[in-house]
DRENTORTOR-373552 format. One record per residue (C-alpha): residue number from 0; chain; residue in three letters; x, y, z. Coordinates in steps of 0.001 Angstrom, whole numbers, always signed. Layout:
! DRENTORTOR-373552
<node num="NUM" cadena="A" residuo="ALA" east="X" north="Y" up="Z"/>
...
//
This chain:
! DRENTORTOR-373552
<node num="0" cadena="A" residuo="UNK" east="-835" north="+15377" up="-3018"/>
<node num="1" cadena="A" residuo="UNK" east="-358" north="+11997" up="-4969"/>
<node num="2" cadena="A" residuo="UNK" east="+34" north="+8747" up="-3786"/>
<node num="3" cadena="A" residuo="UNK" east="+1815" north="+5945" up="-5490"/>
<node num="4" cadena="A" residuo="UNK" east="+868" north="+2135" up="-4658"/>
<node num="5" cadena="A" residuo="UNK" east="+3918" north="+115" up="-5244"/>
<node num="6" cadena="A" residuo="UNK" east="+3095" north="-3247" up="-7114"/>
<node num="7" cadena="A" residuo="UNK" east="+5809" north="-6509" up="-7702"/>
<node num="8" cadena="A" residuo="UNK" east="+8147" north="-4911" up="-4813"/>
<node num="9" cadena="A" residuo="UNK" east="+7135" north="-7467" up="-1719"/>
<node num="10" cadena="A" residuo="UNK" east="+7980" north="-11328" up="-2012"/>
<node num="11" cadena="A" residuo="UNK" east="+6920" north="-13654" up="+638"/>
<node num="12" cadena="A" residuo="UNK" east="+4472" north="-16347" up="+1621"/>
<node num="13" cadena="A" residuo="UNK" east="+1465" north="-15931" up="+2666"/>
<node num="14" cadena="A" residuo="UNK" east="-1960" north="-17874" up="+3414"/>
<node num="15" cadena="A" residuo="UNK" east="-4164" north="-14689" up="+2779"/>
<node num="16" cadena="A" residuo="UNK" east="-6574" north="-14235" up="+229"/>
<node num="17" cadena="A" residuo="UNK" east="-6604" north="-13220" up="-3379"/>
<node num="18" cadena="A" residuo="UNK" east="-3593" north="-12243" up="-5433"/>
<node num="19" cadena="A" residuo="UNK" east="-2424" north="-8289" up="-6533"/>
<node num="20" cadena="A" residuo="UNK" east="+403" north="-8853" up="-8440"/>
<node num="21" cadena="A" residuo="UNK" east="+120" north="-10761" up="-11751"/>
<node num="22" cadena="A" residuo="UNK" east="+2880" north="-9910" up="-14440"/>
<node num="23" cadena="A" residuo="UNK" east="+1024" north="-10884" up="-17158"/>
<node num="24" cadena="A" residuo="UNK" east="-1962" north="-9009" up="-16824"/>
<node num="25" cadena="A" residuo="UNK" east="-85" north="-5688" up="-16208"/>
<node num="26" cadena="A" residuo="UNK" east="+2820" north="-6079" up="-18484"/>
<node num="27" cadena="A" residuo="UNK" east="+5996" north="-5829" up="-16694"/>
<node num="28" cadena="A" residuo="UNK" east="+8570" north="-7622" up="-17834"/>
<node num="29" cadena="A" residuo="UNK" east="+10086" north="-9855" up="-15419"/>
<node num="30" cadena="A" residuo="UNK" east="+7589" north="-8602" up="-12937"/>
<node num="31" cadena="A" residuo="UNK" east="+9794" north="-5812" up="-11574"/>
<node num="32" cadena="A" residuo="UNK" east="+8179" north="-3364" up="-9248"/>
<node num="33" cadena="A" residuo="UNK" east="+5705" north="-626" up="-11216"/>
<node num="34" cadena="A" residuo="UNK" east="+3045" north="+1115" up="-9240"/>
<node num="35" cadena="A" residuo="UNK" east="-384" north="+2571" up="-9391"/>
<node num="36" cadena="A" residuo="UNK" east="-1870" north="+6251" up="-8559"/>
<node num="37" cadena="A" residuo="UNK" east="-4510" north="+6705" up="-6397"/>
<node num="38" cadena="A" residuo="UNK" east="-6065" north="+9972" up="-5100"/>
<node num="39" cadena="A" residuo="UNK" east="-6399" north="+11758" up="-2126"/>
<node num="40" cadena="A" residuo="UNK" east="-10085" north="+11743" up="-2784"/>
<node num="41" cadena="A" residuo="UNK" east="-9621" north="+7974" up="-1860"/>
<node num="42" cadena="A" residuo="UNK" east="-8184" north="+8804" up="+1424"/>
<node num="43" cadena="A" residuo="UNK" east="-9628" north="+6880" up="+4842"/>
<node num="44" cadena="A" residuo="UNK" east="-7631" north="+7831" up="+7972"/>
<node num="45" cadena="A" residuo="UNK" east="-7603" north="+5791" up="+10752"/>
<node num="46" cadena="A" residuo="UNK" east="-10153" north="+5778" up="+13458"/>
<node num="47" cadena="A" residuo="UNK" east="-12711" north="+6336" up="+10733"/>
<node num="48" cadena="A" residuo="UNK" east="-15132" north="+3265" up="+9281"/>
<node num="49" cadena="A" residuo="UNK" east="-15078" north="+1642" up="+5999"/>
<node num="50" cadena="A" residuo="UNK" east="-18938" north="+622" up="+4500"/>
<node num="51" cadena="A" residuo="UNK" east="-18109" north="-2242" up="+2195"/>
<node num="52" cadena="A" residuo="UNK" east="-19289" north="-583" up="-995"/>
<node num="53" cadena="A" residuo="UNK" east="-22488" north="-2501" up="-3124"/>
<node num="54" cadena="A" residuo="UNK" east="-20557" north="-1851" up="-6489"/>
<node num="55" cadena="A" residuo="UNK" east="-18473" north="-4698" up="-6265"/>
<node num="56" cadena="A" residuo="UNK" east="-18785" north="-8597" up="-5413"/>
<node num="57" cadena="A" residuo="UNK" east="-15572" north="-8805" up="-3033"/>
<node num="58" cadena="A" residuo="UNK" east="-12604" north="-6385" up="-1485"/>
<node num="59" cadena="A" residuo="UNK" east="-9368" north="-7241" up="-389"/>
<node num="60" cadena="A" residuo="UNK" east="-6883" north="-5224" up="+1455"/>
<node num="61" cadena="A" residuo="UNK" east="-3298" north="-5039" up="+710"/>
<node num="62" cadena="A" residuo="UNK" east="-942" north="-3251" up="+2963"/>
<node num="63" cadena="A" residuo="UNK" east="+2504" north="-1503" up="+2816"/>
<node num="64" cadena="A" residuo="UNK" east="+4809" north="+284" up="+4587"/>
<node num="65" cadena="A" residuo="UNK" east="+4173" north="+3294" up="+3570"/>
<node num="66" cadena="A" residuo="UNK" east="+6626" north="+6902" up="+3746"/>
<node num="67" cadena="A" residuo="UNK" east="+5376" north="+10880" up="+3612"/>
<node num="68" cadena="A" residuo="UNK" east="+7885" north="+12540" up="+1256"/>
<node num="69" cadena="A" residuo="UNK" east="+8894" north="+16176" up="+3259"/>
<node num="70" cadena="A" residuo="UNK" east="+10310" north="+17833" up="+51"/>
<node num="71" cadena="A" residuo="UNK" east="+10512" north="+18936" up="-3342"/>
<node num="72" cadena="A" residuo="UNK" east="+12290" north="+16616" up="-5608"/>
<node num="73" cadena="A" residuo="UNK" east="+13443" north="+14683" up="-8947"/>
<node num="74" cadena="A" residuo="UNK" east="+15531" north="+12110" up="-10012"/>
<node num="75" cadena="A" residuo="UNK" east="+16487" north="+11313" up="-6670"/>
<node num="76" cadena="A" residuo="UNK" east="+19653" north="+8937" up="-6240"/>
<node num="77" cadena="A" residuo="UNK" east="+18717" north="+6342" up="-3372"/>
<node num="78" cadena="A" residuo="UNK" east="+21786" north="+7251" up="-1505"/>
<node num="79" cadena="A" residuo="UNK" east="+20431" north="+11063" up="-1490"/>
<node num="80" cadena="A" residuo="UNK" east="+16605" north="+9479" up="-888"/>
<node num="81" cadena="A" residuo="UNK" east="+16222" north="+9353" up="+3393"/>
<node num="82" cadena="A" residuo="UNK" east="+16567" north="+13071" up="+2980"/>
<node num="83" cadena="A" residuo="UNK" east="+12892" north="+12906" up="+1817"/>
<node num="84" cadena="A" residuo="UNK" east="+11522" north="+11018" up="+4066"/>
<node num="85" cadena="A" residuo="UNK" east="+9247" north="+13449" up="+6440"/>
<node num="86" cadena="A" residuo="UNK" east="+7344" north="+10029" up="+8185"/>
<node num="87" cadena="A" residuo="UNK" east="+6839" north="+6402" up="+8316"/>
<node num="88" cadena="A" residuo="UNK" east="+3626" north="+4307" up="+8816"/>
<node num="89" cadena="A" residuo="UNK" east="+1204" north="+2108" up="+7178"/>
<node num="90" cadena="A" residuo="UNK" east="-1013" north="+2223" up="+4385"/>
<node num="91" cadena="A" residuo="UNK" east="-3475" north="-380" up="+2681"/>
<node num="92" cadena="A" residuo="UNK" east="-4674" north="-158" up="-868"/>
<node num="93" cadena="A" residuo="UNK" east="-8140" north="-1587" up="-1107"/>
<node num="94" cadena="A" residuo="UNK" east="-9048" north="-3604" up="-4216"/>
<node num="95" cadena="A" residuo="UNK" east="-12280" north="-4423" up="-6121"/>
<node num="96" cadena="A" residuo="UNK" east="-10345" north="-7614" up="-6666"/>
<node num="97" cadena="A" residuo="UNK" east="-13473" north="-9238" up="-8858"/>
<node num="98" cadena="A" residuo="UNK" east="-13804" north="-6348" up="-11160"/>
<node num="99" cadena="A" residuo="UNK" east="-10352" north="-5879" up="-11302"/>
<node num="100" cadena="A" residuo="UNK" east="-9510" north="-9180" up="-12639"/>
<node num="101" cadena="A" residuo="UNK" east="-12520" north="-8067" up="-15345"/>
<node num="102" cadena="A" residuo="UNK" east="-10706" north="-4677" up="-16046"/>
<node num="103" cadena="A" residuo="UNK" east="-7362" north="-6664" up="-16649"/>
<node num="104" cadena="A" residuo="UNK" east="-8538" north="-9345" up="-18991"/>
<node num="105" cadena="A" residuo="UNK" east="-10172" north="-6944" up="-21469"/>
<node num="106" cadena="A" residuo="UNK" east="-7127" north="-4517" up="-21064"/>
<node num="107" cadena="A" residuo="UNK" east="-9084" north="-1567" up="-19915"/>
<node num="108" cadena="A" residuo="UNK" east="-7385" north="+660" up="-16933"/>
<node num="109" cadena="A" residuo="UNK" east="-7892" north="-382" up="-12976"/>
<node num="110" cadena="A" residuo="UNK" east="-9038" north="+2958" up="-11912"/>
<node num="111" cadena="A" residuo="UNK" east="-12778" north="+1638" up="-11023"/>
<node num="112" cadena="A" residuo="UNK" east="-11254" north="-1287" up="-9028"/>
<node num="113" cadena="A" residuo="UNK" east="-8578" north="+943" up="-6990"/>
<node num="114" cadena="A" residuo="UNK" east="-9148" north="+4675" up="-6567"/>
<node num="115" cadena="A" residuo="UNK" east="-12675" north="+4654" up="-5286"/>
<node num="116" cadena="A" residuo="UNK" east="-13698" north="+6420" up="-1705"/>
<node num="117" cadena="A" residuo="UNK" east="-12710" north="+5499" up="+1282"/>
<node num="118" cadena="A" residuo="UNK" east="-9948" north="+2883" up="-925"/>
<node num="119" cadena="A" residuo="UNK" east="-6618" north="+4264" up="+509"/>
<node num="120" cadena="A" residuo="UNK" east="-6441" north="+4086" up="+4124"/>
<node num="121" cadena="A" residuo="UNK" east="-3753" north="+5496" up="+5906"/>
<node num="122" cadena="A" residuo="UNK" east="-2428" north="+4982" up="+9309"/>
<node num="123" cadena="A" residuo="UNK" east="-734" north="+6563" up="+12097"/>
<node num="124" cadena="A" residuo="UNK" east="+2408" north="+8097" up="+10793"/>
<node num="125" cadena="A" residuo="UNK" east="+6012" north="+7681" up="+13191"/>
<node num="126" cadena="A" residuo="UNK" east="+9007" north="+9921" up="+12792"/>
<node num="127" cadena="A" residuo="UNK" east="+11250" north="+9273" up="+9677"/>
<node num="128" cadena="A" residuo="UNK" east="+13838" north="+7759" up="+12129"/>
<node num="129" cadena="A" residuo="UNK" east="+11760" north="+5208" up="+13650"/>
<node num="130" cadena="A" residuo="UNK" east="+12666" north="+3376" up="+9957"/>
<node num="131" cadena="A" residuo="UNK" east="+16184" north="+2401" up="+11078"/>
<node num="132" cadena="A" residuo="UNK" east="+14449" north="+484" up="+14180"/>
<node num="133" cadena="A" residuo="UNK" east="+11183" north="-1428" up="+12268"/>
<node num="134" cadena="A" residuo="UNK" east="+11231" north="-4773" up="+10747"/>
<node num="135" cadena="A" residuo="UNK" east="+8131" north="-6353" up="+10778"/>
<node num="136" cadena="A" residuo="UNK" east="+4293" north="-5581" up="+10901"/>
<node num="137" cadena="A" residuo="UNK" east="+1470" north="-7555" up="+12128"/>
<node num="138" cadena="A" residuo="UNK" east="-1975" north="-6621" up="+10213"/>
<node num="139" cadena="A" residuo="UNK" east="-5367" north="-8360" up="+11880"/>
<node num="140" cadena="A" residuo="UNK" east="-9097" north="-8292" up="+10545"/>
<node num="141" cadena="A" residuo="UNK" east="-10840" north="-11249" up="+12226"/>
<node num="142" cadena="A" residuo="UNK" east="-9267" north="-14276" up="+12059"/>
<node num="143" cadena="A" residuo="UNK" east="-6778" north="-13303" up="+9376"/>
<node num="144" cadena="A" residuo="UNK" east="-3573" north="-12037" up="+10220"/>
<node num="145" cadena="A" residuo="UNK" east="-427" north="-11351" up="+7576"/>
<node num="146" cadena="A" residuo="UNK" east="+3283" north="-10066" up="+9206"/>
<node num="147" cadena="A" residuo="UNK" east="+4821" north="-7578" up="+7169"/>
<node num="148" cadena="A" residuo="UNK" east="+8638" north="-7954" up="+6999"/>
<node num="149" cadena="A" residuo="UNK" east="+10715" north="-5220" up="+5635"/>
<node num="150" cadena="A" residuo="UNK" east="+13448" north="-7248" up="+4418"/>
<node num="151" cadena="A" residuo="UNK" east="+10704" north="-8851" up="+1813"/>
<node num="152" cadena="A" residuo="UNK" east="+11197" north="-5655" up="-377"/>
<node num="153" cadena="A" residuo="UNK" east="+12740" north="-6312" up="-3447"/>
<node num="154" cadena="A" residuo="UNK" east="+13662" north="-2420" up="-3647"/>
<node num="155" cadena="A" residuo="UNK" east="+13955" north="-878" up="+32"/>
<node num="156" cadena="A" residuo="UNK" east="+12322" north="+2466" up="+533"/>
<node num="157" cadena="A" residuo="UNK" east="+14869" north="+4469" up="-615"/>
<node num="158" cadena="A" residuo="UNK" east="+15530" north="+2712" up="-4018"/>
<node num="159" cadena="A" residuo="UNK" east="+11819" north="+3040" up="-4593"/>
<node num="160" cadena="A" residuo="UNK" east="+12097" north="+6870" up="-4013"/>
<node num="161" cadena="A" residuo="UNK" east="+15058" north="+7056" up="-6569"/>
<node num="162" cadena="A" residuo="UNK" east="+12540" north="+4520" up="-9512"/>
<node num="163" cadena="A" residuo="UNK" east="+9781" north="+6556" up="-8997"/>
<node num="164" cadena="A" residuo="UNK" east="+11593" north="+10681" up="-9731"/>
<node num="165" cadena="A" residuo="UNK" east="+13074" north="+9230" up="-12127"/>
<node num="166" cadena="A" residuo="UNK" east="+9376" north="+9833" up="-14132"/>
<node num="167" cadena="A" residuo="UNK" east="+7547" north="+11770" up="-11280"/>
<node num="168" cadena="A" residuo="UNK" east="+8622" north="+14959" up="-9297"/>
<node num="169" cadena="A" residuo="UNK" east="+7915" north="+14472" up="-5815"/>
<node num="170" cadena="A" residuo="UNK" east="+5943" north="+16948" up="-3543"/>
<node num="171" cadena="A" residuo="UNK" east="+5607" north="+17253" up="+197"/>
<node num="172" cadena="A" residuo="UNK" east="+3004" north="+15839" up="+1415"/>
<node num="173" cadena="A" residuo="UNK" east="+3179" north="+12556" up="-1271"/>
<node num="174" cadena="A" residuo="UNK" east="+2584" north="+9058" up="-75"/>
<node num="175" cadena="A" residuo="UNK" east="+4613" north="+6116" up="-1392"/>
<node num="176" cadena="A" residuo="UNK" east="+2779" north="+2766" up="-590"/>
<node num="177" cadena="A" residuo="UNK" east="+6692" north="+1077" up="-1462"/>
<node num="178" cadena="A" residuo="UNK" east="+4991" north="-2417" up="-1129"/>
<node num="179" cadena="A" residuo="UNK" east="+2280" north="-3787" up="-1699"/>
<node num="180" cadena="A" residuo="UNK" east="+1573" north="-7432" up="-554"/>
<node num="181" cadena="A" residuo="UNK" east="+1253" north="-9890" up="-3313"/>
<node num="182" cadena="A" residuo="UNK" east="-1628" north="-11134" up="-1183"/>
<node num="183" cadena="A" residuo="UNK" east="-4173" north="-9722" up="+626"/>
<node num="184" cadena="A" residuo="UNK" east="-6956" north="-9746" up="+3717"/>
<node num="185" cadena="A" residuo="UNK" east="-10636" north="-10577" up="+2346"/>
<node num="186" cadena="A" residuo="UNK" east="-12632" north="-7975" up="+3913"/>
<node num="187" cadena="A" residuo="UNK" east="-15697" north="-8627" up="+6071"/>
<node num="188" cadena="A" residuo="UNK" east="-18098" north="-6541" up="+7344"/>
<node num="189" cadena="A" residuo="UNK" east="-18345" north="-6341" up="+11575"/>
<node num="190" cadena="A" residuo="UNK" east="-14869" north="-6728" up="+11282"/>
<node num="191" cadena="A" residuo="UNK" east="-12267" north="-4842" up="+12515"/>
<node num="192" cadena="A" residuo="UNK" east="-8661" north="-4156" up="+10722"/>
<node num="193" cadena="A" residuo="UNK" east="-5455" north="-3095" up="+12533"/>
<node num="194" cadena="A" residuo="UNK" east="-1722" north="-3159" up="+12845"/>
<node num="195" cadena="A" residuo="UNK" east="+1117" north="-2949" up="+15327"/>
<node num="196" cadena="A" residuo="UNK" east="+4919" north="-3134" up="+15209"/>
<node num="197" cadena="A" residuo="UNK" east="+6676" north="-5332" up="+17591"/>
<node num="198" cadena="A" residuo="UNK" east="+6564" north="-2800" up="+20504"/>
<node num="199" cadena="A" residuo="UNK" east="+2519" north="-2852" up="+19759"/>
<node num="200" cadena="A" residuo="UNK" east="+2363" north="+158" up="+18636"/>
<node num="201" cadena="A" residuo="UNK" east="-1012" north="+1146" up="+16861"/>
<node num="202" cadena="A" residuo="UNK" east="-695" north="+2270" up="+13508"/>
<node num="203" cadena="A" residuo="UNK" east="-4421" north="+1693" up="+11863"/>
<node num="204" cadena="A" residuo="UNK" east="-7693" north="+715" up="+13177"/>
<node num="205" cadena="A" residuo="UNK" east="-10532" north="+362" up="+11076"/>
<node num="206" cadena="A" residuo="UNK" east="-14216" north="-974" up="+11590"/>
<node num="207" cadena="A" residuo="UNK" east="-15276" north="-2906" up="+8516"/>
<node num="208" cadena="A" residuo="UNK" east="-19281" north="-2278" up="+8063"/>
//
């Protein structure tokens, strides 16, 4: 199982803390959307606590929508794409954002900053069809919230299926993060992270120690 984190795909403001995205330090031209791998050694489901680790000075959570592929495929068209689609939910990519900014300025890869334990978490997943019907997300830790709006992709899910196989063959089972925020919640510890859709729905609910 892989997991892509989709970077430069999510444009909107926001008051939260600490930035992801910064075409400079990663190279893209123009800033279009590229992503990042993390592991499924990384994985936190919900219900389950995250320990702030001691490795790092700060961590800041940045959450997606994210999809479960259900099949085998490559160089997907996007018009082809929803076919792939197995489920729907959320996921957060959790960032050494300190050491990060390090790693970047001397050119050196992110992995220590974004693919530790316990640095994906992933939420409640919906049926693929619940898609059609979602629009926006609220995420909470403390007093920090941040509303996820779907229409702030710059590449909707199933474009970012069809960019993706067109370098990566897609397996079931495969998590696409499709957007990260460029901004993120500063995490604290005795605090508590979740989100709901509109219908308040519970998707992810972590305790921060």
């Amino acid at each position: 199982m892989k997991t892509f984190a989709i970077i430069n795909n999510y444009r909107t403001k926001s008051s939260c803390a600490s930035s992801l995205s910064d075409t400079k330090a990663n190279g893209i031209e123009g800033g279009g959307p590229d992503w990042y791998d993390i592991p499924d050694s990384s994985i936190l489901r919900t219900g389950n606590p995250f320990f702030v680790p001691d490795f790092a000075e700060d961590f800041t959570a940045y959450p997606s929508i994210a999809i479960r592929i259900g099949r085998l495929g490559k160089s997907i068209s996007a018009r082809f794409s929803s076919r792939y689609v197995e489920a729907v939910g959320v996921g957060v990519s959790v960032v050494a954002t300190t050491l990060l900014s390090s790693l970047r300025s001397k050119g050196f890869p992110w992995t220590r900053a974004t693919a530790f334990d316990r640095s994906l978490w992933l939420g409640n997943l919906m049926p693929s069809d619940t898609l059609s019907n979602l629009e926006e997300i609220k995420f909470s830790c403390g007093d920090q919230t941040l509303v996820y709006q779907l229409d702030s992709l710059i590449l909707d899910i199933y474009e970012v299926i069809e960019l993706i196989s067109s370098t990566n063959t897609l397996k079931n089972g495969d998590i696409i993060l499709a957007g990260l925020t460029e901004t993120g919640i500063l995490l604290q510890p005795e605090s508590r992270f979740t989100a709901a859709t509109e219908d308040e729905s519970n998707l992810i609910d972590i305790k921060i120690k």
